[in-house]
PASEBA-1860 file (N, C-alpha, C; in nm, 3 decimals):
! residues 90
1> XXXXXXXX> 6.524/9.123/18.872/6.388/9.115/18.824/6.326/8.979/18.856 ~ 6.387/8.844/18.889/6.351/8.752/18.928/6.320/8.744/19.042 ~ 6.229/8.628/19.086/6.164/8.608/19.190/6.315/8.518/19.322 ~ 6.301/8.533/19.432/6.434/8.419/19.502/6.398/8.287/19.485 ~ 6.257/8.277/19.509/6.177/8.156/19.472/6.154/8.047/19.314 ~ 6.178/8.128/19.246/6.108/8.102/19.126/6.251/8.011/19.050 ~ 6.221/7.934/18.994/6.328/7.853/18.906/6.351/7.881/18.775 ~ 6.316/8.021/18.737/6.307/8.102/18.648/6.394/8.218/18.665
9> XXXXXXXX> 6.532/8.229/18.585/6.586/8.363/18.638/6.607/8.398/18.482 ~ 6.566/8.535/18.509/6.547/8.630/18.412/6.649/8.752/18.395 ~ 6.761/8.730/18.328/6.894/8.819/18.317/6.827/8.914/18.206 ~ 6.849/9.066/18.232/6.843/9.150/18.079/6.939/9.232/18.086 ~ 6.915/9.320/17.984/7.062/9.397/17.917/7.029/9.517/18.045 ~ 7.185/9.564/18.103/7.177/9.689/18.186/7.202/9.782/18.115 ~ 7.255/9.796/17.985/7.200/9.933/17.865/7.146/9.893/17.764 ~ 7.013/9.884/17.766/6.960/9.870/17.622/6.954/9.956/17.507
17> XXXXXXXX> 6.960/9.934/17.404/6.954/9.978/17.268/6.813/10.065/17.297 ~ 6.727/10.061/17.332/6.589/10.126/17.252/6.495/10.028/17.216 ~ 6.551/9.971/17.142/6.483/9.879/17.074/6.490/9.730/17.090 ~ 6.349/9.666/17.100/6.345/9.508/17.149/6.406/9.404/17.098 ~ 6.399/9.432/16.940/6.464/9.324/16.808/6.587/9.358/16.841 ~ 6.667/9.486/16.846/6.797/9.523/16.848/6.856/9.444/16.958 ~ 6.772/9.468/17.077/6.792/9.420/17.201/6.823/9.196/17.207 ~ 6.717/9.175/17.155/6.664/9.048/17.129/6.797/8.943/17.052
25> XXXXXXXX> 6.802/9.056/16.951/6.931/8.987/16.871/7.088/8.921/16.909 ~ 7.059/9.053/17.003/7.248/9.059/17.057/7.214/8.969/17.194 ~ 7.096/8.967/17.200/7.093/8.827/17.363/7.072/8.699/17.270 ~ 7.001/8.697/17.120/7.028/8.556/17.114/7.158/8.504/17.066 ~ 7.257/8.652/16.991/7.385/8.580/17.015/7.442/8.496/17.131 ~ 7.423/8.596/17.237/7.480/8.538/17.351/7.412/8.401/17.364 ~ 7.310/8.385/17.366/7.247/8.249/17.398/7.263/8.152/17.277 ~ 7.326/8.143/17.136/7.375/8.061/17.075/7.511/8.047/17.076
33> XXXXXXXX> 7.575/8.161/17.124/7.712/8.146/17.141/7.731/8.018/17.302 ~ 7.636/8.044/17.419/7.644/7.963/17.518/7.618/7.801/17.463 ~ 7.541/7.791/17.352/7.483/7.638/17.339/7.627/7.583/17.273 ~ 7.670/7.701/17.208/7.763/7.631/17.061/7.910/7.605/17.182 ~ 7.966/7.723/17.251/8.080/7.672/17.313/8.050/7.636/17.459 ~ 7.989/7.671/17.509/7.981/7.568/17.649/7.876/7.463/17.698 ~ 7.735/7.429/17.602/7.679/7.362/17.564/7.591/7.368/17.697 ~ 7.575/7.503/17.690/7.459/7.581/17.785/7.352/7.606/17.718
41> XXXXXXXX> 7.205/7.547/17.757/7.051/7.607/17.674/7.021/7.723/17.785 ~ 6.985/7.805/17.687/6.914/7.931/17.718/6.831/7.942/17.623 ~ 6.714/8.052/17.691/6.614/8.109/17.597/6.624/8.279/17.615 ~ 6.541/8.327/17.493/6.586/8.464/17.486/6.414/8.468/17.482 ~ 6.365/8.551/17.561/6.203/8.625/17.637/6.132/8.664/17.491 ~ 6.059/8.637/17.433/5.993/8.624/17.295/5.856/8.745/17.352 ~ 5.811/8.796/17.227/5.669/8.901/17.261/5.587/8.854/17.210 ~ 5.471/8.852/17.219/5.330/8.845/17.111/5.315/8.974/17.066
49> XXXXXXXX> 5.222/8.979/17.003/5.171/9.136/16.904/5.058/9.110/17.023 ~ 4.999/9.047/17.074/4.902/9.036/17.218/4.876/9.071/17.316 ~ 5.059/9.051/17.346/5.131/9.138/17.518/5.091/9.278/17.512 ~ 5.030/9.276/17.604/4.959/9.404/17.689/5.088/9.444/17.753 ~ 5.142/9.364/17.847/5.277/9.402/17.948/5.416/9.440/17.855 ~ 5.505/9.524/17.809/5.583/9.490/17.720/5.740/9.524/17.814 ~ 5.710/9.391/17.846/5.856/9.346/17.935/6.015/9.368/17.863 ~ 6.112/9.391/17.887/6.202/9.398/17.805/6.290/9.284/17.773
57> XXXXXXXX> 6.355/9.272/17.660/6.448/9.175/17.560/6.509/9.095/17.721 ~ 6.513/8.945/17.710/6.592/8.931/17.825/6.586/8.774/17.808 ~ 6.709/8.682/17.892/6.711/8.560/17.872/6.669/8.499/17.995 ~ 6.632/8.381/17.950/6.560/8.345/18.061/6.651/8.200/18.090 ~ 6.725/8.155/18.209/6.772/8.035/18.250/6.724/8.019/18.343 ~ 6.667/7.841/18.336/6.621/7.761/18.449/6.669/7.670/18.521 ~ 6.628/7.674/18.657/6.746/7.617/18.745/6.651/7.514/18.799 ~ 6.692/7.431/18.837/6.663/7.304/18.918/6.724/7.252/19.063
65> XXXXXXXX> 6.652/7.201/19.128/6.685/7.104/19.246/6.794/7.021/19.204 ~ 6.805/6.975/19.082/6.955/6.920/19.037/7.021/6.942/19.063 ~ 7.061/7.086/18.976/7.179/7.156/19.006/7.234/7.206/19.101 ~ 7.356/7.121/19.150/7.453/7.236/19.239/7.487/7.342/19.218 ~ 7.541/7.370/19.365/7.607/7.559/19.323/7.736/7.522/19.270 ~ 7.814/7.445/19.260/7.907/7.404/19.115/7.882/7.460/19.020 ~ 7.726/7.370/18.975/7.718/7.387/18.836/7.631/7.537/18.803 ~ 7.596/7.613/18.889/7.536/7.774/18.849/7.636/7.837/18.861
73> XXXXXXXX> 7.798/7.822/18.918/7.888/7.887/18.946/7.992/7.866/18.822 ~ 7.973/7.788/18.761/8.006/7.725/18.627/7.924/7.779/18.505 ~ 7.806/7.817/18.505/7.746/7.827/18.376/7.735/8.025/18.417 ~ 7.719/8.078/18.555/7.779/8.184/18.550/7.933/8.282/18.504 ~ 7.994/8.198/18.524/8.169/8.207/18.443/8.153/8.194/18.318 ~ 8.067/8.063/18.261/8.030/8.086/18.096/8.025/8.212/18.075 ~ 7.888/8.234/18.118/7.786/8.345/18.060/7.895/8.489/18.072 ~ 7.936/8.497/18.166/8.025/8.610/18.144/8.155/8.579/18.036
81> XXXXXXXX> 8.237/8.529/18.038/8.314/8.471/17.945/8.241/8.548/17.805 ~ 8.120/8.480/17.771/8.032/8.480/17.669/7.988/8.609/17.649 ~ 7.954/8.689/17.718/7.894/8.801/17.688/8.025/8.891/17.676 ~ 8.092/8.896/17.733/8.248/8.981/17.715/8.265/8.958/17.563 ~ 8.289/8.860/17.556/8.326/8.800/17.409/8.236/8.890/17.301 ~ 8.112/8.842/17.308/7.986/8.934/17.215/8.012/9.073/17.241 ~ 8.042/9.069/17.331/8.033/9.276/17.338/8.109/9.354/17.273 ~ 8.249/9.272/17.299/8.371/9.305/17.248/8.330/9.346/17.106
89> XX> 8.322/9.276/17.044/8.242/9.256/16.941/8.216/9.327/16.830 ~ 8.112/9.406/16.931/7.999/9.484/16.872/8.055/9.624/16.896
END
């Protein structure tokens, strides 16, 4: 769903619940579980009561000219790590 260009990549759930909050919840686990053990920031895609477009539950990580492919090849191993973990879970 992300652009190749864009320094914005936008991961969402490949089975969603139905529902956005349901949806929303179990990605901001994942995204406090990333800050708390691998001391990864993520954001989880927020709605207005405004949004006309109603995009689905999804996290959003931003990448930089900084970062090496080290370090996206590194916070990708997190994120899976991390989400296995949460799923298990649930």
């Amino acid at each position: 769903m992300s652009n190749a260009l864009s320094p914005l990549v936008f991961l969402q759930l490949e089975n969603t619940s139905g529902s956005f909050k349901s949806d929303s919840m179990l990605l901001q686990e994942i995204v406090d579980r990333m800050l708390e053990d691998e001391a990864v920031l993520l954001t989880v895609s927020k709605r207005s009561l405004l949004d006309n477009c109603k995009l689905p539950a999804g996290i959003q990580l931003f990448v930089s000219a900084a970062h090496k492919k080290s370090d996206l090849l590194q916070v990708i191993q997190s994120l899976k790590s991390v989400v296995e973990s949460v799923l298990d879970r649930k």
